[in-house]
C-alpha positions as a Python dict, from the first residue, in 0.01 Angstrom:
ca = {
    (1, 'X'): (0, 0, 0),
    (2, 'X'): (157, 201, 268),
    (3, 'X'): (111, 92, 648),
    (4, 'X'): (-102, 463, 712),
    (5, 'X'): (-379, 302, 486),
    (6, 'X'): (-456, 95, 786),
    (7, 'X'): (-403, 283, 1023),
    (8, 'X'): (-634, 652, 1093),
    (9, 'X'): (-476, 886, 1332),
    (10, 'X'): (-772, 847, 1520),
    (11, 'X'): (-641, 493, 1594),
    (12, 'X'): (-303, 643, 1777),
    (13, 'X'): (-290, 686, 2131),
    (14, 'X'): (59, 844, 2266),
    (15, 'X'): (-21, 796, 2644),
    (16, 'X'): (-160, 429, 2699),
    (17, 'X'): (-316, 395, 3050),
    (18, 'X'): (-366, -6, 3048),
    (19, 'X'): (-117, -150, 3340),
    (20, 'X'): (-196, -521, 3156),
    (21, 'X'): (-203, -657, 2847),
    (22, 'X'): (-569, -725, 2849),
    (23, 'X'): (-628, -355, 2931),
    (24, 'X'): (-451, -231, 2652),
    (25, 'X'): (-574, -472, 2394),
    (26, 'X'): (-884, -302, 2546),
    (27, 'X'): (-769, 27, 2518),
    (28, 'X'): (-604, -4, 2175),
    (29, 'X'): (-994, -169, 2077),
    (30, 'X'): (-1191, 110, 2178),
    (31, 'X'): (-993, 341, 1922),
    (32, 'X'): (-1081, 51, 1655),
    (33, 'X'): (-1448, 27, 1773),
    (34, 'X'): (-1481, 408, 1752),
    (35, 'X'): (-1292, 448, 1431),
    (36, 'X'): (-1555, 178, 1251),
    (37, 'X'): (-1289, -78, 1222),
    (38, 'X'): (-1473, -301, 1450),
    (39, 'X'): (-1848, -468, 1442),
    (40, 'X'): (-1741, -663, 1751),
    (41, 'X'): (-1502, -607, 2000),
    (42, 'X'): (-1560, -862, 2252),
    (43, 'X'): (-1504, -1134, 1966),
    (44, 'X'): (-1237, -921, 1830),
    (45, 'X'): (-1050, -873, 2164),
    (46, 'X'): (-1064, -1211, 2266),
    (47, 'X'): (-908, -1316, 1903),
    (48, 'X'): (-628, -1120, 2037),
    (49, 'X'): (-620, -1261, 2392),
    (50, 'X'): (-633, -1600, 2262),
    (51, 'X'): (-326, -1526, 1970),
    (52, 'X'): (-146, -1416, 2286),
    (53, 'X'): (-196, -1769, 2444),
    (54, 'X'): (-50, -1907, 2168),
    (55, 'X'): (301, -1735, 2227),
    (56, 'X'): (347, -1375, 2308),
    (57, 'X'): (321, -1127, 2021),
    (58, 'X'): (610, -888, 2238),
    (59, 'X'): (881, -877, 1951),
    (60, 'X'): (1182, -689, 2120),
    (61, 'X'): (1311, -412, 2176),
    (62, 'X'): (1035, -273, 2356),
    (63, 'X'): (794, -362, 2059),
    (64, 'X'): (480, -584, 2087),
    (65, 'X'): (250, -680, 1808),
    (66, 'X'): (-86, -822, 1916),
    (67, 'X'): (-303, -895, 1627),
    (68, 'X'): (-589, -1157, 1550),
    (69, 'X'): (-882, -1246, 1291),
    (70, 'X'): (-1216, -1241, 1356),
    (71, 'X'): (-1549, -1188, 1262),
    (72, 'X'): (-1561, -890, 1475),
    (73, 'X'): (-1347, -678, 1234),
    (74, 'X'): (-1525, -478, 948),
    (75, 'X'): (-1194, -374, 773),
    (76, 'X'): (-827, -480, 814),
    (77, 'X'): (-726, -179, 1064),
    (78, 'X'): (-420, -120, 1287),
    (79, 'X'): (-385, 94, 1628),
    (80, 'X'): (-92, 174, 1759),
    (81, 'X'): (-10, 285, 2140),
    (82, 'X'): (268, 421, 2328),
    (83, 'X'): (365, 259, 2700),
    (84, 'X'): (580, 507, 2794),
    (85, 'X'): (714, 375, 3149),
    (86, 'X'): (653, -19, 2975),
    (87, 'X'): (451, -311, 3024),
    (88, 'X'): (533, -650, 3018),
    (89, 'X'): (491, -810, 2707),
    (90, 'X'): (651, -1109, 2778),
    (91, 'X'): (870, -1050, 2533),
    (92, 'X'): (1163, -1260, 2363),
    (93, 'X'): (1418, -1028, 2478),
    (94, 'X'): (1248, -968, 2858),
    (95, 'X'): (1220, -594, 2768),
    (96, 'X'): (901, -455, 2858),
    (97, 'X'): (671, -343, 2593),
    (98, 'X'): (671, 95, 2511),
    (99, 'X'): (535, 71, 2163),
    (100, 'X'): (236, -167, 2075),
    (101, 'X'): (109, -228, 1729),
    (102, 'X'): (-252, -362, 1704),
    (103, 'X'): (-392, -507, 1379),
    (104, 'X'): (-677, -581, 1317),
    (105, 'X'): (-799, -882, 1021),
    (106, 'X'): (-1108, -943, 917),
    (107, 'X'): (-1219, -1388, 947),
    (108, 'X'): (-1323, -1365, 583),
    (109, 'X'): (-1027, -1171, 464),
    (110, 'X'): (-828, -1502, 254),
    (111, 'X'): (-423, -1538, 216),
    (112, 'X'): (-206, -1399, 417),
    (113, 'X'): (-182, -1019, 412),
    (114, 'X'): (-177, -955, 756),
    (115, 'X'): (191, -1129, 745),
    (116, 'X'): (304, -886, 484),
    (117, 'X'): (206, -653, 741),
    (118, 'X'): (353, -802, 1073),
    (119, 'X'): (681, -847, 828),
    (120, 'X'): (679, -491, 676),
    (121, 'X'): (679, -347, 1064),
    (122, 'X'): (905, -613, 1179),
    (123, 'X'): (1193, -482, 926),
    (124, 'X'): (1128, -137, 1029),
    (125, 'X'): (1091, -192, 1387),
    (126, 'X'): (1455, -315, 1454),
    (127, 'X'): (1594, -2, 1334),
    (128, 'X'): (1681, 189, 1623),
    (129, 'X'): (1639, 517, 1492),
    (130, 'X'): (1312, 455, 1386),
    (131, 'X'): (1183, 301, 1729),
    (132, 'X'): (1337, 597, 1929),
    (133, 'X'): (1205, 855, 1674),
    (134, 'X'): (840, 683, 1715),
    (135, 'X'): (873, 638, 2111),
    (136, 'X'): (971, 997, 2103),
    (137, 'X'): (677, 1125, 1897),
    (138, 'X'): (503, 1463, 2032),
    (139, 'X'): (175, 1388, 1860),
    (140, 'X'): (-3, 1155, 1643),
    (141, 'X'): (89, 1389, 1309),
    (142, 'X'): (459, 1339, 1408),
    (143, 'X'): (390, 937, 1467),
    (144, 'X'): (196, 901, 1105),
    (145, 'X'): (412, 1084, 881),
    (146, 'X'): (736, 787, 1066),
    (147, 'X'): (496, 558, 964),
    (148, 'X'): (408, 713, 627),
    (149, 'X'): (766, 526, 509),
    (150, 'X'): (662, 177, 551),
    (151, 'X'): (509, -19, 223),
    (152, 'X'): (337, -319, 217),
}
């Protein structure tokens, strides 16, 4: 399975306004909700929030991955957001946040795909090239076929 299964270009947004993480997790579930991904996004949202209590989801190198499970999710889904100027992610590295993955996992969904997922990106994600190419993106068509090389 390729990474672009999951994620719709509808689900890209190359300008995020959000100045927090809450408003972006906000942001990034509106695209979800409006895509179908979502039955729920309150409960799906604060899934997300409360992952992020557990330990930040900010990666490095400018990279954050929020994600959570709930019953608010009608089908695994991802969104994906660019920060141009940053946000703080609270990141391992202290770098603010520019690009920010979103996945979305349904409560039912058993095992552990979403991992395969977070670990797929993860590899990807520390290649410079890639990261500039993708923070660099003109549009969403640019940003999907970049993504179009990841397997899962």
């Amino acid at each position: 399975m390729l990474i672009t299964e999951l994620l719709d270009k509808n689900y890209i947004e190359l300008n995020l306004k959000g100045s927090t993480k809450q408003a972006v997790i906000s942001e990034l579930g509106d695209l979800l909700m409006n895509g179908g991904a979502l039955t729920d996004q309150a409960k799906y949202e604060n899934a997300v929030l409360a992952r992020e209590e557990e330990a930040s989801t900010g990666i490095g190198f400018g990279i954050a991955i929020p994600h959570g499970k709930s019953e608010g999710v009608a089908k695994p889904a991802i969104a994906l957001g660019i920060k141009r100027e940053g946000l703080d992610w609270e990141s391992i590295d202290d770098e603010d946040a520019t690009i920010i993955f979103m996945l979305a996992i349904p409560q039912h969904q058993a095992g552990n795909e979403h991992l395969k997922v977070l670990q797929q990106l993860s590899r990807k994600l520390v290649d410079d090239d890639f990261r500039a190419a993708l923070a660099a993106a003109a549009d969403k068509d640019e940003i999907y076929s970049l993504l179009s090389q990841i397997a899962v």
